[in-house]
C-alpha positions as CSV (number, residue, x, y, z in Angstrom):
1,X,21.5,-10.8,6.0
2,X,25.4,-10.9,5.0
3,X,25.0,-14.5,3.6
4,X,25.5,-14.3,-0.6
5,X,21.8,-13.4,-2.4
6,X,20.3,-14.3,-5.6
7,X,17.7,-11.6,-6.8
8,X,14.6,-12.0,-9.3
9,X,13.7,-8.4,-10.7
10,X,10.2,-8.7,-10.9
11,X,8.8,-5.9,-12.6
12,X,5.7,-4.2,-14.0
13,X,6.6,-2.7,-17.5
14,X,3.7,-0.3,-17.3
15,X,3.8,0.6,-13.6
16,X,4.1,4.3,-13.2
17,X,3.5,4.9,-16.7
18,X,6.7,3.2,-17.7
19,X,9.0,5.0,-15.4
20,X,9.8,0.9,-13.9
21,X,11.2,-0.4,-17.4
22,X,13.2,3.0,-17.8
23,X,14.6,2.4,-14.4
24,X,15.7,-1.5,-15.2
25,X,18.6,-0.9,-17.5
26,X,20.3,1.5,-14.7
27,X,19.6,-1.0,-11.9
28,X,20.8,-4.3,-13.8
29,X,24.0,-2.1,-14.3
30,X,24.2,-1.1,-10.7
31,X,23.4,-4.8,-9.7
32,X,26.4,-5.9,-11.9
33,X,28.6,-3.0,-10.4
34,X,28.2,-4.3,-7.1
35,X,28.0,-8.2,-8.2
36,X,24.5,-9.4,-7.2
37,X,23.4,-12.0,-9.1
38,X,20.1,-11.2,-10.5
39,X,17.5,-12.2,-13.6
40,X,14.6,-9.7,-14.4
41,X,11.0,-10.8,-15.4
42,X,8.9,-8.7,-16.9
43,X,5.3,-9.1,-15.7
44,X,2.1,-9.9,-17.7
45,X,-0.7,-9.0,-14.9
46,X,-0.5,-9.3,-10.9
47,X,-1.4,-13.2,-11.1
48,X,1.8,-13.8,-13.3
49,X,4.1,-12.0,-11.2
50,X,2.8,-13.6,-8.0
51,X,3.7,-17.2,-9.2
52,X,7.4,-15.8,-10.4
53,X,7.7,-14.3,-6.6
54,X,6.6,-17.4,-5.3
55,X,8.7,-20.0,-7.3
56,X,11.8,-17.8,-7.1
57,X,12.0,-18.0,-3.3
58,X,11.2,-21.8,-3.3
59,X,14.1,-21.5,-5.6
60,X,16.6,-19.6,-3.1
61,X,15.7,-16.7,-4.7
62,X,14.9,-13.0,-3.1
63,X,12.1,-11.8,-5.3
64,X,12.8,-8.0,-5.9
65,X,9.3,-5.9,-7.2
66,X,10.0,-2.6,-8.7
67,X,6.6,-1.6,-9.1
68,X,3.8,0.4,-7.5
69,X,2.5,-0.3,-4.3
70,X,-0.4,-2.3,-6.4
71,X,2.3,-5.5,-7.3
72,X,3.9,-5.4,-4.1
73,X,1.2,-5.6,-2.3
74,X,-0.4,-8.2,-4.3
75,X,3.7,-10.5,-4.2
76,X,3.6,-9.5,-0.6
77,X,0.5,-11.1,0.3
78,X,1.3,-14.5,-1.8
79,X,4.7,-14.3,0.1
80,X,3.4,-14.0,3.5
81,X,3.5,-16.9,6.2
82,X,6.1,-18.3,3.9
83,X,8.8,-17.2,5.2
84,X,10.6,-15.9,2.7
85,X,12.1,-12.2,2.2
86,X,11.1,-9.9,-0.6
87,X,12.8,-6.6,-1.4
88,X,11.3,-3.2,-3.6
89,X,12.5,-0.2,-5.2
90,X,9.9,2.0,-5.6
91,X,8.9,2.1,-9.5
92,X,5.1,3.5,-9.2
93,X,3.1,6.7,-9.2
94,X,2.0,6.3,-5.3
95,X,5.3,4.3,-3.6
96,X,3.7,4.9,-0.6
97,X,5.0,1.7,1.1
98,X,8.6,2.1,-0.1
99,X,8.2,6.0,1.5
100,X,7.1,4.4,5.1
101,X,9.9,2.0,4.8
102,X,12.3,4.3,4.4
103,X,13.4,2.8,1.2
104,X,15.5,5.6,-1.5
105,X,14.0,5.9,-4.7
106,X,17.6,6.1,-5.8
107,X,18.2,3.5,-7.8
108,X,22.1,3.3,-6.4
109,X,20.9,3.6,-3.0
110,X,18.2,0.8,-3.3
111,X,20.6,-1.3,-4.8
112,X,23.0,-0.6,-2.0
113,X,20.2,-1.7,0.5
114,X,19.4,-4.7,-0.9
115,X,23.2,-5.8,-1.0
116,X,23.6,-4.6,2.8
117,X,19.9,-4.0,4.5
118,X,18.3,-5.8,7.2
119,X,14.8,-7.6,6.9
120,X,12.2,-6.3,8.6
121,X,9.0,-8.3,9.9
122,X,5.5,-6.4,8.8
123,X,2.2,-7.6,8.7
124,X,0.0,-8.5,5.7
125,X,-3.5,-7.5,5.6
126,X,-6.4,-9.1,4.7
127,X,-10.0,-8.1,3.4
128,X,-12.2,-11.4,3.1
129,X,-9.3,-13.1,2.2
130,X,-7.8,-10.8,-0.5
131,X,-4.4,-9.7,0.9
132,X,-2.6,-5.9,1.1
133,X,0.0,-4.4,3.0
134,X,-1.0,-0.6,3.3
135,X,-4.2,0.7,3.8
136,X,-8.1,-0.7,2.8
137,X,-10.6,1.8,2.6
138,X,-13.9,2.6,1.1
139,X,-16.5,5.3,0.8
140,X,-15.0,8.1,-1.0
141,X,-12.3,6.8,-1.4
142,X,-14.0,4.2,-3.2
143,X,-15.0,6.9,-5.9
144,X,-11.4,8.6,-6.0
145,X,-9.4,5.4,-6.3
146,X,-11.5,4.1,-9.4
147,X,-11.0,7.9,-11.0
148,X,-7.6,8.0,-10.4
149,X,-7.2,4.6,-12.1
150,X,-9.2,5.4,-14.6
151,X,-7.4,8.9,-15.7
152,X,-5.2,8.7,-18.9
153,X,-4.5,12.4,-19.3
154,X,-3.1,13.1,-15.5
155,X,0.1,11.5,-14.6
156,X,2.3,10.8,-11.5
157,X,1.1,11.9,-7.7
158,X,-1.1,14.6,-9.1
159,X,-3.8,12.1,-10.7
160,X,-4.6,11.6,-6.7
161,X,-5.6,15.3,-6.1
162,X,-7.4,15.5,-9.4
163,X,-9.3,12.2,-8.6
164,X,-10.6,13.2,-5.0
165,X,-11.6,16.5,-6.5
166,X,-13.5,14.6,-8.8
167,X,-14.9,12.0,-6.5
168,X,-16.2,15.3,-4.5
169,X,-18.4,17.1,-7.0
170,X,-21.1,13.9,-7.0
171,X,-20.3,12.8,-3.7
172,X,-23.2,11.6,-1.3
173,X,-23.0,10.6,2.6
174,X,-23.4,7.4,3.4
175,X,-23.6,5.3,6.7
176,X,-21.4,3.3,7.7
177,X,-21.7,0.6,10.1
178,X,-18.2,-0.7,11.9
179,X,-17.8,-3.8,13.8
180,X,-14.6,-3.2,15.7
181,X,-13.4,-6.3,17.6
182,X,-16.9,-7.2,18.6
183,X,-17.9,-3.7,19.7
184,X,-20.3,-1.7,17.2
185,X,-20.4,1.8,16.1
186,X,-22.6,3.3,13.3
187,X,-22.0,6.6,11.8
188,X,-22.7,9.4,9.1
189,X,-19.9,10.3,6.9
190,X,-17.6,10.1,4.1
191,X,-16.2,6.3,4.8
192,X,-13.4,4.3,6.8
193,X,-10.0,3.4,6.1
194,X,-8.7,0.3,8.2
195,X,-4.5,1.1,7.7
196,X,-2.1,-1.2,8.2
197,X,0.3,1.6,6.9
198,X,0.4,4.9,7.2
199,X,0.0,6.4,4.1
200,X,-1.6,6.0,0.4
201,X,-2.3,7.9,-2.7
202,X,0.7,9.6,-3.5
203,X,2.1,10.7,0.2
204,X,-1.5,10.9,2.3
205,X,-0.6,10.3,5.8
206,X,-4.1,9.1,6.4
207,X,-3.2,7.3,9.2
208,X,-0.1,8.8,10.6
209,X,0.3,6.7,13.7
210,X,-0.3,3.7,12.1
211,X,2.7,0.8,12.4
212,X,3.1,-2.2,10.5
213,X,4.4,-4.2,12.9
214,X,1.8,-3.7,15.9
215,X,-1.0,-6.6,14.9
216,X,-2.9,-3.5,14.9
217,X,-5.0,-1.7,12.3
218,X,-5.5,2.2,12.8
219,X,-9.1,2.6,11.9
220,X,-9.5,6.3,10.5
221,X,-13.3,7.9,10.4
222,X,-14.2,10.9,8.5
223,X,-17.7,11.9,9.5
224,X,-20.5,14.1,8.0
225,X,-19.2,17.3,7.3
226,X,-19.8,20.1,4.3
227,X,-18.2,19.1,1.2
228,X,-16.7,22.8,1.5
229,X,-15.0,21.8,5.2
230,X,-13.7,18.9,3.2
231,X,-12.0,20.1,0.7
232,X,-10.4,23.6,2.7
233,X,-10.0,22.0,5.9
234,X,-9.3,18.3,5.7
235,X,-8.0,17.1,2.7
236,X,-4.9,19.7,3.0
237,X,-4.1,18.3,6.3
238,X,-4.0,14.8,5.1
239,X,-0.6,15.4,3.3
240,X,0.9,15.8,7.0
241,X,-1.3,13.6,9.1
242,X,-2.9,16.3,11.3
243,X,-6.4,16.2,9.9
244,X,-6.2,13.2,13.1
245,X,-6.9,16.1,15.3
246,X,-9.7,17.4,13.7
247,X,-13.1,16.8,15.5
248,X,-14.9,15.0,12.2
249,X,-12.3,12.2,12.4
250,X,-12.2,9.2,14.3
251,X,-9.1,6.9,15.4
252,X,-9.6,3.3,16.9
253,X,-7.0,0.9,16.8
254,X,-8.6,-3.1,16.2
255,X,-7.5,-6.2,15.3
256,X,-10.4,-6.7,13.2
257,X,-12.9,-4.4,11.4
258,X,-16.3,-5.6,9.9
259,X,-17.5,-2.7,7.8
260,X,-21.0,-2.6,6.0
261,X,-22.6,0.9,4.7
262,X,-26.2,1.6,3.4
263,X,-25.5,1.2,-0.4
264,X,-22.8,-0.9,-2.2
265,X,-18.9,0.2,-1.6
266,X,-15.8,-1.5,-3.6
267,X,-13.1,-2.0,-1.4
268,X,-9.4,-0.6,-2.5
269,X,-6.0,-1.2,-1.2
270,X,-2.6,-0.9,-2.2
271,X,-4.1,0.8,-5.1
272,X,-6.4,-2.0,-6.6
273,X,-10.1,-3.0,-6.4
274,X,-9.5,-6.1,-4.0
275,X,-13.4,-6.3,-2.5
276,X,-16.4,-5.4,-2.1
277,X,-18.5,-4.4,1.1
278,X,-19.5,-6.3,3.8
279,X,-15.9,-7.0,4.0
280,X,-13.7,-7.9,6.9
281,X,-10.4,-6.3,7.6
282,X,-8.1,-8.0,9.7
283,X,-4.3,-8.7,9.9
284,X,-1.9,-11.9,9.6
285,X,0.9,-10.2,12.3
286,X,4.8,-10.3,11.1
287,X,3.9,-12.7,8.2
288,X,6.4,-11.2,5.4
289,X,9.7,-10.0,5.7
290,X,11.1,-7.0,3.9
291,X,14.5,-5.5,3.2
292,X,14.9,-2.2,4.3
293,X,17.6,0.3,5.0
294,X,19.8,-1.4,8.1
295,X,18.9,1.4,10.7
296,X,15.0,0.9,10.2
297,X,15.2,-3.2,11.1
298,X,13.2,-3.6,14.2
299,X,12.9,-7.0,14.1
């Protein structure tokens, strides 16, 4: 991509509890350093900064999110099929995506990617119709992701560990049932994450083997187990992505996931309440292209 760009900062003011608008003056400067041409938009809520993404790249534009993974996922999704690029630098509490991209929280180093990156295909998820680009799941995580979103004294990547130890003291098991590609499974457990990506919440390799560019989703199972075993000898190994190789998890790769359960689930991804179950899970494959640092493009 060595052909001249125009960039729309598109940013979140509170994202990260306001660490994006601390980072804008320093990457406007750095912009200007290196002579992009750039404007910045501060966003009002995800619907407002999806029409500025989309208008800007009808416009010639390459909308720029510098957010959590929450926005990005959310421009991503109303970018994809259109063929246009977006970049990110990662401005959020999670910045999971940016971390499996490869992309430098630096804010000279991201700006020296987006000047001389390659774009990199990925596919966009779907749950009935509401798009993300990580990782959908529900269950527990169902519990921890509306804690964590709802905590005001707990900041940054710890709020995650606080929320699941949370979620975990009123926990139930639940059954799940999973429709995967027409073949059906039904289990006991904590609940199901269909990933696109492989990692959410702050770092969690849930789905370590997961690729964004496969038409593939990695379908990660955590079944009935002590809440004890849970917390001492799963949730650690998340961080690194070998809780895969314990026995109460499960791995199947689909191209679509029905999931239903025997009492009422929401449905997160990318950080955000997107559905609720029965949902369906499936992928729109190498629908939105991202910049990313040159030796990552794949394509």
């Amino acid at each position: 991509m060595s052909e001249a760009r125009r960039f729309l900062l598109l940013l979140n003011p509170s994202a990260g509890g306001g660490r994006a608008r601390e980072m804008l003056p320093r990457i406007e400067a750095a912009m200007g350093a290196a002579g992009l041409a750039h404007r910045a938009v501060l966003t009002t809520g995800l619907e407002h900064g999806c029409a500025e993404a989309c208008a800007a790249a009808i416009d010639g534009e390459i909308p720029v999110v510098i957010s959590g993974d929450g926005l990005i996922g959310q421009v991503g999704g109303a970018l994809a099929g259109s063929g246009a690029t977006m970049g990110l630098i990662p401005g959020g509490r999670g910045n999971d995506l940016a971390r499996v991209l490869g992309i430098p929280d630096d804010v000279s180093a991201a700006v020296a990617m987006l000047m001389a990156g390659d774009s990199r295909a990925i596919d966009v998820g779907e749950v009935n119709d509401h798009r993300f680009l990580g990782i959908a799941s529900c269950g527990f995580d169902s519990d921890a992701n509306r804690i964590a979103n709802e905590a005001r004294l707990v900041r940054g990547r710890l709020v995650y560990a606080y929320a699941a130890l949370r979620a975990l003291v009123g926990w139930k098991q639940a059954t799940f049932t999973l429709t995967l590609d027409g073949e059906r499974t039904v289990y006991r457990g904590y609940g199901v994450a269909a990933a696109n990506s492989q990692a959410y919440g702050g770092g969690m390799y849930a789905a370590p083997d997961a690729e964004l560019d496969d038409g593939l989703l990695d379908v990660v199972t955590l079944s009935e187990t002590s809440k004890l075993r849970f917390l001492t000898g799963v949730l650690p190994k998340v961080f690194d992505g070998s809780h895969v190789k314990l026995p109460e998890i499960g791995v199947r790769r689909a191209a679509e996931v029905r999931v239903e359960a025997d009492r009422p689930f929401a449905v997160y991804a990318d950080g955000d309440h997107i559905a609720d179950l029965p949902a369906t899970v499936k992928l729109l494959p190498r629908a939105l292209r991202v910049i990313v640092p040159a030796a990552a493009s794949t394509g």
